[in-house]
C-alpha positions in Angstrom: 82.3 16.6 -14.2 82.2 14.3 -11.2 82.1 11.0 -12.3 78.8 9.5 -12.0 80.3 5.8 -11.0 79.3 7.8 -7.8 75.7 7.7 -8.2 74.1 5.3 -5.6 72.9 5.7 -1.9 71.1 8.8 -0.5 69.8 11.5 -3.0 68.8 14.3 -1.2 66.4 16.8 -2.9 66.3 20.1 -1.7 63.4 22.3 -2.3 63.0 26.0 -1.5 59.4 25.7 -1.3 59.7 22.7 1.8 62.5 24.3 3.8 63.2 28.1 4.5 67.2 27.3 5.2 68.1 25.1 1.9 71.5 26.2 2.4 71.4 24.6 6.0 69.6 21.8 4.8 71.8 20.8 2.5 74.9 21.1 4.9 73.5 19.0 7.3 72.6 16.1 5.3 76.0 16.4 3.3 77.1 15.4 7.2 74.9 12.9 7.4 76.1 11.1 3.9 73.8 12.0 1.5 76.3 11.1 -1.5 73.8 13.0 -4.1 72.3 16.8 -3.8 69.7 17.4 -6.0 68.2 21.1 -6.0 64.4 21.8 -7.2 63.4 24.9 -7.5 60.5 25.5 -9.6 59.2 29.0 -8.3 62.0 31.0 -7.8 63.4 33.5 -10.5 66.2 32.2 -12.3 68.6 34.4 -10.3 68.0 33.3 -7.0 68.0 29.7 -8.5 71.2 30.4 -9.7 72.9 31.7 -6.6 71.8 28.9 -4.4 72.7 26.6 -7.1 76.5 28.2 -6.9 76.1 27.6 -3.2 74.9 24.2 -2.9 77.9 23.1 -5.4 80.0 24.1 -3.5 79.0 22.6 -0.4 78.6 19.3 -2.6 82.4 19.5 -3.4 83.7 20.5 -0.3 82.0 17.4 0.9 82.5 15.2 -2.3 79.1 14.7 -3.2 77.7 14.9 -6.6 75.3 18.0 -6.8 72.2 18.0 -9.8 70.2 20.9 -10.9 66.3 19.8 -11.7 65.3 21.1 -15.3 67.6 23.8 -15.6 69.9 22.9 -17.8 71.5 26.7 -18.4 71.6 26.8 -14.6 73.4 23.4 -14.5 75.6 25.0 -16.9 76.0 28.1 -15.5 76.3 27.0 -11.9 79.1 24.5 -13.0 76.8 21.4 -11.8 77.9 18.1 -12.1 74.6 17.4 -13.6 70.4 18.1 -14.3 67.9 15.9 -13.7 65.3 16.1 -17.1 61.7 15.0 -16.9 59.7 13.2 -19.5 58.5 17.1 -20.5 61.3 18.7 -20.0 64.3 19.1 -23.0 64.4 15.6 -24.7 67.3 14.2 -23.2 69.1 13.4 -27.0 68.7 17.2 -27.2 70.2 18.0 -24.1 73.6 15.1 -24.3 74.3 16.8 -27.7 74.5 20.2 -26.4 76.5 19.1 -23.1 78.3 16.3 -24.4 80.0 14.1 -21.8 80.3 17.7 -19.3 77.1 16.7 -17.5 75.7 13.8 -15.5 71.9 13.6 -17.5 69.3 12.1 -15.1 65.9 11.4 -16.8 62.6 11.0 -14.9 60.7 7.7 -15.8 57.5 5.6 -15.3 57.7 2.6 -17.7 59.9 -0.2 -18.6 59.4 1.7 -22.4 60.7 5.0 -20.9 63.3 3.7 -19.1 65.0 2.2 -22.3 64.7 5.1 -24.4 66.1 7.4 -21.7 69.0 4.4 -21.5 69.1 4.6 -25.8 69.3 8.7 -25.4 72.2 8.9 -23.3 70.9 9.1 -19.6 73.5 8.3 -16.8 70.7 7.1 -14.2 67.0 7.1 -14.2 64.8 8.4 -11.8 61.7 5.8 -11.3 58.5 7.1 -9.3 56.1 7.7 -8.0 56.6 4.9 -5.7 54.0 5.8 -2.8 51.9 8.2 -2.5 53.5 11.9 -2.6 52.8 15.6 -1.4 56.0 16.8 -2.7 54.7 17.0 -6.5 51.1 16.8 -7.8 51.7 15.9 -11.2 53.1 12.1 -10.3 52.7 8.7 -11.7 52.1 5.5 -9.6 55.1 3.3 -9.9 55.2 1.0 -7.0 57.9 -1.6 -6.0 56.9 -4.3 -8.9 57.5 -1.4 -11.5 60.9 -0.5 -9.6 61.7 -4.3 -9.9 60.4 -4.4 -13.7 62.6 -1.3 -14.6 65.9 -2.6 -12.8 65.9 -5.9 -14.7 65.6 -3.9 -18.0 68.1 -1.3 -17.6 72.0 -1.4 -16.4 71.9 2.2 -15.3 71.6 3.6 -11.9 68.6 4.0 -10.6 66.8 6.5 -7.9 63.6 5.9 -7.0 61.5 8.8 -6.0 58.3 9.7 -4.5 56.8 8.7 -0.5 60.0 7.1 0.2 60.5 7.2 4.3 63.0 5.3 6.7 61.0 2.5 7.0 59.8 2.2 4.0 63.3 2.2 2.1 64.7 -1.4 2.8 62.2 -2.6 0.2 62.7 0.2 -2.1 66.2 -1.1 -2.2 65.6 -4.7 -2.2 63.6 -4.1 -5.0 66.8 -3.0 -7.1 67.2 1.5 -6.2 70.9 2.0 -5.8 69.5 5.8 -4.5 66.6 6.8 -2.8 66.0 9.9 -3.5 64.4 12.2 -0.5 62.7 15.4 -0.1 60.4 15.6 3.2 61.5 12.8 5.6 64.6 15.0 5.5 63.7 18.4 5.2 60.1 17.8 8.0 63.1 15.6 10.3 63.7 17.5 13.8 67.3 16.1 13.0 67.6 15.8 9.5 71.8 15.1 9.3 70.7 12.3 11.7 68.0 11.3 9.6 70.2 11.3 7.0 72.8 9.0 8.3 70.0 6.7 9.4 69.2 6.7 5.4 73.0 6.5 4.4 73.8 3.6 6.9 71.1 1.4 5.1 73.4 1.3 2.6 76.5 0.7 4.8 75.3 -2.2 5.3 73.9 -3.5 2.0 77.9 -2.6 0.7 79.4 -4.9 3.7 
């Protein structure tokens, strides 16, 4: 396992079902500096999952980037992820850092201040918090907005992404309001460009770390 000290700055989620080159996706915005690959796949069969989960690892540690399956835990697993990202009805996360152990990075989607701290008790190493704007990339969201964001990060010491309408010029208040990732699914995969857009998103944090 990676260590997840590295989890902060741009958390690029790549979705089969948004672009028809994840594999070129994903190498692109690894140039750009996303530092975090996160792969979604909810309609493919587990064997194509798995193979593009194998390929985006690699690319991830070729460019030393940390690379998270979403749900999947036995792909995470089997891939040789450096972590999955659970949801709130997913495998409870207690559940899931007793069968892995310390061999995974565990990511836990939440909503709530209450959610965030039992995910924290429970043995997550970050939280995603979202939605917070409006989506298309998932239909079964929660509003979240910025003062939820800020309510969250005062609670909790772990790293947070925070998920769900996040654009370029949107994301300066996403991060003032206390995301040390925002994570990004169509402002990346829609982009003309997208390792350019994805430097433009990485240098936002450049210069928070200067």
């Amino acid at each position: 396992m990676r260590p997840a000290g590295r989890l902060q700055g741009l958390y690029a989620i790549i979705d089969p079902t948004v672009t028809a080159d994840p594999r070129g996706l994903a190498r692109a915005v690894l140039r750009g500096g996303a530092r975090v690959v996160q792969l979604r796949d909810k309609a493919g069969p587990a064997v194509s999952t798995y193979r593009l989960a194998q390929a985006l690892d690699e690319l991830c540690r070729q460019a030393g980037a940390v690379f998270i399956v979403n749900d999947r835990l036995d792909i995470a697993l089997a891939a040789e992820a450096d972590g999955v990202h659970l949801g709130q009805q997913d495998l409870p996360l207690s559940v899931a850092r007793a069968l892995v152990g310390e061999r995974l990075i565990l990511g836990c989607s939440t909503n709530t201040v209450a959610e965030a701290l039992q995910a924290e008790r429970e043995g997550a190493d970050y939280l995603g918090v979202g939605s917070i704007f409006p989506t298309t990339s998932k239909t079964d969201t929660r509003p979240a907005g910025l003062a939820r964001l800020a309510e969250i990060r005062a609670a909790v010491r772990l790293p947070i992404a925070a998920i769900g309408g996040i654009t370029l010029e949107n994301a300066p208040a996403v991060i003032a309001a206390g995301a040390d990732m925002v994570a990004v699914i169509r402002a990346l995969a829609e982009s003309d460009d997208p390792e350019a857009m994805a430097r433009r998103f990485a240098a936002l944090f450049a210069a928070r770390e200067r």
